[in-house]
C-alpha positions as a printed NumPy array, in Angstrom:
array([[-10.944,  90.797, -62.94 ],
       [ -8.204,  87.864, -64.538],
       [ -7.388,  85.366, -62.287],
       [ -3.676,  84.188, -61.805],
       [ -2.016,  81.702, -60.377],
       [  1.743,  81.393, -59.944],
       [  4.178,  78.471, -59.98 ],
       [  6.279,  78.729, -56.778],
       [  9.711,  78.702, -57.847],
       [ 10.444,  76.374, -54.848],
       [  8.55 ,  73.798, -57.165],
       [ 10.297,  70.84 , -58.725],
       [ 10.384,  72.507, -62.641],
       [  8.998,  68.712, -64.123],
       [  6.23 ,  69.338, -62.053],
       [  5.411,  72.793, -64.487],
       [  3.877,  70.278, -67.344],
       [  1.364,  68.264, -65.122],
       [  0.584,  71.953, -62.995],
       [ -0.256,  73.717, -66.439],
       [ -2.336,  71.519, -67.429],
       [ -4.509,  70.754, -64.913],
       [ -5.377,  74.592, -64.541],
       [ -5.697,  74.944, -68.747],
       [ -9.155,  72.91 , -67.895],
       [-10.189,  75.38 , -65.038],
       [-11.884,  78.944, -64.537],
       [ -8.04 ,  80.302, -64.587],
       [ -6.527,  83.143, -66.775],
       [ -3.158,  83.148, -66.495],
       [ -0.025,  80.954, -65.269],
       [  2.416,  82.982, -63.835],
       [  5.958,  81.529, -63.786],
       [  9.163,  83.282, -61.835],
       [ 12.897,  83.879, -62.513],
       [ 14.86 ,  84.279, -59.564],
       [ 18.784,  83.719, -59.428],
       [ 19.302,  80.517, -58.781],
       [ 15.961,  79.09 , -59.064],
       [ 14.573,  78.822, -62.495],
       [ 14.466,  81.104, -65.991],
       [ 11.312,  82.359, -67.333],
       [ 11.681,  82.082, -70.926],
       [ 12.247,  78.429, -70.725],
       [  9.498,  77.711, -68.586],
       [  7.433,  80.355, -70.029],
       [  7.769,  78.03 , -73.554],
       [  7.17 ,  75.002, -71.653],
       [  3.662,  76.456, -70.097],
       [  2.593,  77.634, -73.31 ],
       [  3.206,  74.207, -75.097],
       [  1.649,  72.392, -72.456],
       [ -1.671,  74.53 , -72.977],
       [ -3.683,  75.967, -75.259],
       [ -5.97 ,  78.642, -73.059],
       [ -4.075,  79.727, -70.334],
       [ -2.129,  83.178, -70.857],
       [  1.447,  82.619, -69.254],
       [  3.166,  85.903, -67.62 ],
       [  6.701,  86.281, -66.704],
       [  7.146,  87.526, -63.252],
       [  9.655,  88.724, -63.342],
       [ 12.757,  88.511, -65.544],
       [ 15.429,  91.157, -64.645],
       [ 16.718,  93.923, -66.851],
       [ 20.244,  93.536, -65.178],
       [ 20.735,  90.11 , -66.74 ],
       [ 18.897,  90.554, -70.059],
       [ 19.938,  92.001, -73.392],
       [ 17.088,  93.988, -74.755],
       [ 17.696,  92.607, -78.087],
       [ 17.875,  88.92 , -76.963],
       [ 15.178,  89.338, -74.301],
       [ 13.098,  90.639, -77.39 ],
       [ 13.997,  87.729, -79.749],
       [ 13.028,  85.486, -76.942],
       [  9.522,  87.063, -76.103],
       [  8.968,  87.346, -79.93 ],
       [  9.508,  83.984, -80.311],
       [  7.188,  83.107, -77.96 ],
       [  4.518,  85.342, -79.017],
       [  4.794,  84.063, -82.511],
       [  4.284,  80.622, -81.462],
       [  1.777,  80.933, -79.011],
       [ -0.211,  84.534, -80.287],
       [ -1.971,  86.496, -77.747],
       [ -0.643,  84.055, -74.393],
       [  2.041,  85.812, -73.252],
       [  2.892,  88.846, -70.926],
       [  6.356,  89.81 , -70.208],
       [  7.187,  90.987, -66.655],
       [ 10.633,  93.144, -66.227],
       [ 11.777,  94.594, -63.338],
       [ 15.14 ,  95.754, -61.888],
       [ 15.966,  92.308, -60.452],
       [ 16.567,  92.437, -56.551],
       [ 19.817,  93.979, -56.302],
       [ 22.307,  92.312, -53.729],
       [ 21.89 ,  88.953, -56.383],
       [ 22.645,  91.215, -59.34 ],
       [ 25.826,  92.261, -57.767],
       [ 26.127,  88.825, -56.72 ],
       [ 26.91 ,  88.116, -60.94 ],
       [ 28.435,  91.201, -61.475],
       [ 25.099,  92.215, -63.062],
       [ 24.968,  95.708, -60.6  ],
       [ 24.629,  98.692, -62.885],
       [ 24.904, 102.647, -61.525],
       [ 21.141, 103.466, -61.835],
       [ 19.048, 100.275, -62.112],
       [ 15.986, 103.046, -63.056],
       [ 17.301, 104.408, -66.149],
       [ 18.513, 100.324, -67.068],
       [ 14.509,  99.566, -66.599],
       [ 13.198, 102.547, -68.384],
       [ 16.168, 101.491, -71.951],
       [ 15.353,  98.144, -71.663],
       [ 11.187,  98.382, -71.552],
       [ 11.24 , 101.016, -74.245],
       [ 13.786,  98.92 , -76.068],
       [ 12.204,  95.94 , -75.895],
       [  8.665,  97.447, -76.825],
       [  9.937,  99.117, -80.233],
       [ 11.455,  96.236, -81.19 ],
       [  8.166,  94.019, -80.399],
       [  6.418,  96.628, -82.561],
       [  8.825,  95.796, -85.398],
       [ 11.25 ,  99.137, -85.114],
       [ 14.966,  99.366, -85.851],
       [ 15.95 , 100.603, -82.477],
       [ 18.456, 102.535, -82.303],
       [ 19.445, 103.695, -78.688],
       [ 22.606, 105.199, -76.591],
       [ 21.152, 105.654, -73.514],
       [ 23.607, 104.931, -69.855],
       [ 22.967, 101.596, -69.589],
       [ 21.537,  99.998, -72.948],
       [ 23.356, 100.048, -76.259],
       [ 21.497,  99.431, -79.611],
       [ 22.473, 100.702, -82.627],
       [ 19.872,  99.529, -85.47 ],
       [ 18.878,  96.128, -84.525],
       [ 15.266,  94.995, -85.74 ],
       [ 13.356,  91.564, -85.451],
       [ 13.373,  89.551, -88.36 ],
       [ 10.409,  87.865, -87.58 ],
       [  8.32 ,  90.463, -85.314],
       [  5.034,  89.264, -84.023],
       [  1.746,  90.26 , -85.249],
       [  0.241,  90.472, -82.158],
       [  3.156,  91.992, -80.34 ],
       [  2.908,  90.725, -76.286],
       [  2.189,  93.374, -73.349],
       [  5.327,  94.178, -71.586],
       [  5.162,  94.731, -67.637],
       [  7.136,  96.37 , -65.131],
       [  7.523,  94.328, -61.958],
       [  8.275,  97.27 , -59.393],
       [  7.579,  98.7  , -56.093],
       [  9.1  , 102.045, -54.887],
       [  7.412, 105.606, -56.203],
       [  9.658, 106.377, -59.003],
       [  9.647, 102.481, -60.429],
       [  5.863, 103.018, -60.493],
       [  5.715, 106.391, -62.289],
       [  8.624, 104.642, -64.789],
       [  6.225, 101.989, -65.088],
       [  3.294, 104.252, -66.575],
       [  5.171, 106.19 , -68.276],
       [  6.49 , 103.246, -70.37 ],
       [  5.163,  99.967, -70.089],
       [  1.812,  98.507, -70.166],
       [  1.347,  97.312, -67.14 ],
       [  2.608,  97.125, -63.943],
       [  3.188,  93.576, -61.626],
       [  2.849,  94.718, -58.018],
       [  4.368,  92.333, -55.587],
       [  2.835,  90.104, -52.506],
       [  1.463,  91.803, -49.278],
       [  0.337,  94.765, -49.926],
       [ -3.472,  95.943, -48.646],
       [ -6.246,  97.063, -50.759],
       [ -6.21 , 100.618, -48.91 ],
       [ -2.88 , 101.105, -50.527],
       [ -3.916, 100.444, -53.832],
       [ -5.22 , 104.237, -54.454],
       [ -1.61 , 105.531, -53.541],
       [  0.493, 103.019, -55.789],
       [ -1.973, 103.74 , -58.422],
       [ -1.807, 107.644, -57.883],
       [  2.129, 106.662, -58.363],
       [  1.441, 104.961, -61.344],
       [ -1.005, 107.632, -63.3  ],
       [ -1.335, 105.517, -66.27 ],
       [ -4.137, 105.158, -68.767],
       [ -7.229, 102.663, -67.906],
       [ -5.951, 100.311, -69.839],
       [ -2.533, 100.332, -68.501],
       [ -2.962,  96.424, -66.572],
       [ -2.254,  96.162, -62.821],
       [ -1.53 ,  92.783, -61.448],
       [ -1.18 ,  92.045, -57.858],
       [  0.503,  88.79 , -56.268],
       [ -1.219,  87.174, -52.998],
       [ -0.373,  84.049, -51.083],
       [ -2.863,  81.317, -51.095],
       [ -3.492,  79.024, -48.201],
       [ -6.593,  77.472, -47.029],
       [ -6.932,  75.702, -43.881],
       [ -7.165,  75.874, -40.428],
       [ -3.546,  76.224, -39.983],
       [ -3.23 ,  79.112, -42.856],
       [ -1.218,  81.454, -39.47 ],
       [  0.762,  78.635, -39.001],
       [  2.126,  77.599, -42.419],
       [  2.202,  81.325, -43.584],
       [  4.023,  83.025, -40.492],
       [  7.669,  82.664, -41.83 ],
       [  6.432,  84.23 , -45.026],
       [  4.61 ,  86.962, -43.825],
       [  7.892,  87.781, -41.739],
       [  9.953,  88.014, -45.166],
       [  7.642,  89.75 , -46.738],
       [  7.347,  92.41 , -43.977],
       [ 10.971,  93.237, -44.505],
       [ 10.618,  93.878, -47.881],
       [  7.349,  95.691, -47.906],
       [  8.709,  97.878, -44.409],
       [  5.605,  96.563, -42.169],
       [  4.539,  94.749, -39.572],
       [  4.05 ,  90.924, -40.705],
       [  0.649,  91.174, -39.157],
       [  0.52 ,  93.376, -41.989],
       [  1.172,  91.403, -44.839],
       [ -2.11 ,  90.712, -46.695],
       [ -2.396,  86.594, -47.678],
       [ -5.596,  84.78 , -49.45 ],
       [ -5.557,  82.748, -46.514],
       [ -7.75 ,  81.029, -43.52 ],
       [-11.035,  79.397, -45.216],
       [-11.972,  79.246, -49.061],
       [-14.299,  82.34 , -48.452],
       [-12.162,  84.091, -46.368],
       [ -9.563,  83.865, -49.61 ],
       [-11.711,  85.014, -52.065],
       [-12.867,  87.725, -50.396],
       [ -9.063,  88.956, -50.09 ],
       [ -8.824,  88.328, -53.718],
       [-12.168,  90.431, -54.808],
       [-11.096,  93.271, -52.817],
       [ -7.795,  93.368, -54.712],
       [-10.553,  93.65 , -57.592],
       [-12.091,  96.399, -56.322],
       [ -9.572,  98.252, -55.175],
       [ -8.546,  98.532, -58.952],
       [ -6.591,  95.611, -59.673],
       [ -6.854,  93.924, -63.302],
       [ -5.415,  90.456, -62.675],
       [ -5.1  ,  89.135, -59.078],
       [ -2.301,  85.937, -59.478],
       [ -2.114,  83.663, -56.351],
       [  0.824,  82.245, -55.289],
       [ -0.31 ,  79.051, -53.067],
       [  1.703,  77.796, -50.437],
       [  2.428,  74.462, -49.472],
       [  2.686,  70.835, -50.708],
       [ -0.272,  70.32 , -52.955],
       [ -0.462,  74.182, -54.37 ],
       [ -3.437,  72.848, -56.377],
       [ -5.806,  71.967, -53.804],
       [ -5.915,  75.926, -52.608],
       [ -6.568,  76.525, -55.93 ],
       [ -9.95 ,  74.081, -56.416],
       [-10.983,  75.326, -52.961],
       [-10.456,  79.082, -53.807],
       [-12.29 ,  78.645, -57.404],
       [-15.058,  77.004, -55.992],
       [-15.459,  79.925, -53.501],
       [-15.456,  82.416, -55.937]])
């Protein structure tokens, strides 16, 4: 199992640097960074991570199709890739949708946009003229001049049944969001059906303390909406250092590749020492 750990997009961005490189030193895999309207973009501080490092891989989670060209997103990642071989892994998903319509971003089926844009993005990656006419993308031979060697694994950040079977189908792994319990796993991976090397990632929220209920309650409440349960519900790395990594090792065993934490609070970093040393 790869261990993740995200920066909260409610961080200041000049505090990426200093974050990515104190976990570069550690027992961490990956750095997981977020777009979300509004907050920050992922290809910029996706090329800020990687320059700041030299070990950690850096995942986008998650850019969305609805405000991406294909062709640009794929100069972008190849860019990256280029640079910074075999540490990146792009994350696209359908981007939340009242904000899409918020920048007149809304297409008429956000599936089909997801499937054009992964498959898209992939050939081109792989250093294909892609031509496609599908209903929402439009390519008609483009190529990479400069395609990576090592071309990066692209993700699809999704949720609902037929995201997760678009997902297998056509990407190479799938980014599965915050809350969800291990006994669920075998269901969203039956929806899935993908090969074994097809990589699942799963978000969690980190807090450790005595307070974790406390200082986790409003997020558990958001998350229940989204997820349609109780908050009670909502599964969080949370309470003491073991009780945390024993929520993150049965995401391991209930099939999940990478487990990326997303701590919670002030000093993000000190849940992150605590829950390494517990592991």
């Amino acid at each position: 199992m790869r261990l993740g750990v995200m920066f909260d997009r409610d961080l200041p961005p000049e505090q990426l640097v200093p974050f990515a490189r104190e976990l570069d030193g550690t027992a961490v895999d990956d750095l997981w960074v977020v777009e979300d309207l509004g907050w920050t973009g992922a290809i910029s501080s996706a090329a800020t991570a990687l320059a700041a490092t030299s070990h950690l891989r850096v995942g986008l989670g998650i850019t969305p199709a609805p405000l991406r060209n294909p062709m640009l997103l794929a100069m972008e990642l190849a860019n990256l890739a280029r640079l910074h071989p075999g540490r990146l892994a792009a994350g696209i998903g359908h981007g939340v949708q009242d904000w899409m319509r918020q920048v007149g971003a809304a297409v008429p089926s956000p599936l089909a946009l997801l499937e054009e844009t992964i498959t898209a993005v992939r050939g081109l990656l792989r250093g294909e003229t892609v031509t496609l006419h599908g209903r929402s993308v439009h390519l008609d031979g483009v190529s990479l001049v400069h395609p990576p060697a090592e071309p990066p694994p692209v993700l699809a950040g999704v949720l609902n049944p037929r995201s997760l079977a678009l997902s297998g189908r056509v990407a190479q792994g799938t980014i599965l969001p915050e809350g969800f319990a291990p006994e669920r796993f075998p269901e969203l991976l039956g929806h899935i059906g993908a090969p074994a090397d097809h990589e699942v990632v799963a978000f969690i929220h980190l807090y450790i303390g005595a307070d974790a209920r406390e200082a986790t309650w409003d997020i558990a409440v958001e998350h229940a909406k989204f997820l349609k349960v109780r908050p009670e519900e909502v599964v969080m790395a949370t309470g003491s250092a073991e009780e945390a990594a024993e929520r993150v090792r049965e995401l391991g065993a209930a099939g999940v590749h990478t487990v990326a934490v997303r701590p919670v609070g002030a000093e993000p970093l000190s849940h992150v020492t605590k829950l390494l040393a517990a592991l």
